[in-house]
C-alpha positions, 0 to 999 in steps of 0.5 A: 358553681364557682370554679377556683384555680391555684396556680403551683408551678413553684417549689414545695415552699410554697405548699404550706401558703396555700394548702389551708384555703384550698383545702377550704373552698375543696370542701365547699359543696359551692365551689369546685377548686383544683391545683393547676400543676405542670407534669413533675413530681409532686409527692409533697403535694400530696403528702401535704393534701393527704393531711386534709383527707383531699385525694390527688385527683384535686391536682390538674396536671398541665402537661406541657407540648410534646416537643417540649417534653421531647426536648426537655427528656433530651436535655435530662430536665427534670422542670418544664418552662411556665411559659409553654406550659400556660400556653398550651392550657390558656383556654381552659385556665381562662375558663376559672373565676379566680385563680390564686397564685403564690408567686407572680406566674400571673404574667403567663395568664392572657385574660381579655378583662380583669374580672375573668378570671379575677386574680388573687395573690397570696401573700408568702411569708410576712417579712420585710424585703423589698418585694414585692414593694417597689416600682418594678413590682407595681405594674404587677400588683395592680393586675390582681384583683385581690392580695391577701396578706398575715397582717398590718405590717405587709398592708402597711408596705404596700400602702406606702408604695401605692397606689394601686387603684386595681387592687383590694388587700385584705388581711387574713392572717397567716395560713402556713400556721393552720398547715403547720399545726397538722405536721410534726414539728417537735423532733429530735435534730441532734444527738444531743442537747446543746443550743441550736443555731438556724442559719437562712442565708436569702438566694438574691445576689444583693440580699445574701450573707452567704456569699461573705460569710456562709462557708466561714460560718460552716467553719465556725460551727465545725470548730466551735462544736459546744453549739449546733447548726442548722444551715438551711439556705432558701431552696433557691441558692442551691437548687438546680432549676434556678437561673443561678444555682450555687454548686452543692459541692462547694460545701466540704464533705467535713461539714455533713459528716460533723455531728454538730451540723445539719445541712438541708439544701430543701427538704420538707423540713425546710418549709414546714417550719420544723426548723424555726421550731426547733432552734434556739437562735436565728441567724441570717439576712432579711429571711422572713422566716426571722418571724416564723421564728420569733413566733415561738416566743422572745428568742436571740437573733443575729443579722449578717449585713454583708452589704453594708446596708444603711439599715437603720430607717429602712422599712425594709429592713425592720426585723433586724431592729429585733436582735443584734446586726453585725458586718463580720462574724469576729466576734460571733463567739461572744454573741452567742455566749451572751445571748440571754443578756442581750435578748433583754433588749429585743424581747418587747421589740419582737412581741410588738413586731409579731403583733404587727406581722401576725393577725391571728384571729382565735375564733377563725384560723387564716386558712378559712379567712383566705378562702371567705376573701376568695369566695367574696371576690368571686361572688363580687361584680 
């Protein structure tokens, strides 16, 4: 029988990029697959696995060395170190055939050989930035045995960064899609009818608008209440277990009292692609989730360079060929209020960027084609 391990020692984002393929090899009478998780809190996972009739005991818990716990209770941390907890448990993480990881956590895993366990990387998200395709990222890469990716484009990147003589790609399509499709999304976020702005400001230093522009944008929505905001930052600006978080607080209290503004520091709303359903125009920086959105169909978006990029021929910023880039948020007003006359010029633009991004096959959801390329590469010598 061959044994799978996905590795989750993220943030619940990464849940729907992986739930549908397990869920699949879970089902498999071939296979025994299991969730490798530290000892935290893990309601959404299985609210998430309940979706799919998957009981919680499909859910490894690693804990971590006594001490640490001891430490960690002390210090009133709530998120123990990956590195602890992959040491205590190497041995029987090394026991699996694959092991499938959602973000680069690879890294912990001391495999004498690279065919055991053999490495899978599930490509999140299908947008545009530079990771993982530089230099810095190419020594990782090559340790995977297999990366599984939404569609052309993110081979495409990848391919243009190559080589990587160790590492097998395959396009499987976008399997938060499958996930997607089993939650609600159509929900009513305001008490009213007015458009809705989503803005995802990105959590890097150097890729970001918030720092710039997020509270004066909040300031704009606060006073411009004939739109709707949605300020929903990659979990990762704010939240208290990154290496930098931003303090909750800097965001005034008027803010989430006003009836026009939605603040989601990380819910699941966040991740389920609830808001991308909802909203009526993007704005943001290099957030892939620009594509979750587009995926509903030609709609307005807006791209804060906050940078100064030269973004103009950079392949990693493809997505703000989609829609209007400005540098300032002068004249955001007029943007918003004219969007049905400059969406025209985006509109086919953004079907040929969904096509290229997305590989959706009608016969056979993303989810099972994730879990046939895991399957195969086990079975593989």
């Amino acid at each position: 029988m061959i044994k799978v391990g996905f590795v989750y020692f993220e943030k619940i984002y990464i849940v729907p990029h992986f739930i549908g393929s397990f869920a699949e090899l879970y089902k498999d009478p071939n296979v025994k697959a299991e969730i490798l998780a530290p000892d935290i809190d893990h309601t959404y996972l299985y609210e998430a696995l309940k979706l799919y009739d998957i009981p919680k005991s499909a859910v490894k818990i690693l804990p971590t060395y006594l001490y640490k716990r001891i430490a960690y209770k002390i210090q009133k941390r709530k998120i123990p170190t990956n590195r602890y907890v992959f040491k205590k448990h190497q041995k029987e993480i090394l026991d699996y055939d694959v092991l499938a990881f959602g973000v680069f956590s690879h890294v912990y895993v001391k495999r004498k050989n690279r065919n055991k366990p053999k490495f899978v990387f599930l490509m999140h998200g299908a947008g545009d930035s530079d990771y993982p395709f530089t230099d810095e990222y190419k020594p990782l890469v090559n340790e995977f045995n297999l990366i599984t990716t939404s569609g052309q484009k993110i081979n495409d990147l990848f391919a243009q960064n190559g080589p990587y003589p160790n590492t097998k790609f395959k396009i499987c399509g976008y399997q938060k899609l499958d996930f997607v499709k089993k939650v609600q999304k159509n929900k009513k976020l305001f008490n009213n009818d007015k458009p809705i702005v989503l803005y995802i400001p990105h959590f890097r230093d150097n890729l970001t608008s918030f720092f710039k522009f997020g509270l004066d944008i909040l300031e704009f929505f606060y006073q411009n209440k004939e739109y709707n905001l949605i300020f929903a930052p990659h979990m990762n600006l704010f939240n208290a277990t990154s290496k930098r978080p931003l303090d909750r607080n800097i965001i005034d209290q008027k803010y989430h009292d006003a009836e026009n503004i939605l603040i989601d520091f990380g819910s699941s709303n966040s991740v389920d692609m609830t808001y991308t359903y909802n909203a009526d125009i993007y704005l943001g920086d290099v957030s892939s989730q620009v594509y979750e959105f587009l995926l509903q169909g030609p709609k307005p978006a807006i791209f804060l360079n906050a940078h100064n990029f030269d973004w103009q021929n950079n392949v990693h910023f493809q997505n703000w060929q989609l829609g209007k880039v400005i540098d300032n948020i002068d004249h955001l007003k007029e943007i918003l209020d004219t969007r049905d006359q400059w969406l025209k010029e985006y509109a086919e633009k953004q079907k040929k960027a969904i096509a290229y991004s997305f590989d959706i096959d009608p016969n056979k959801s993303a989810s099972k084609r994730v879990a046939e390329a895991i399957k195969e590469l086990a079975l593989s010598r």
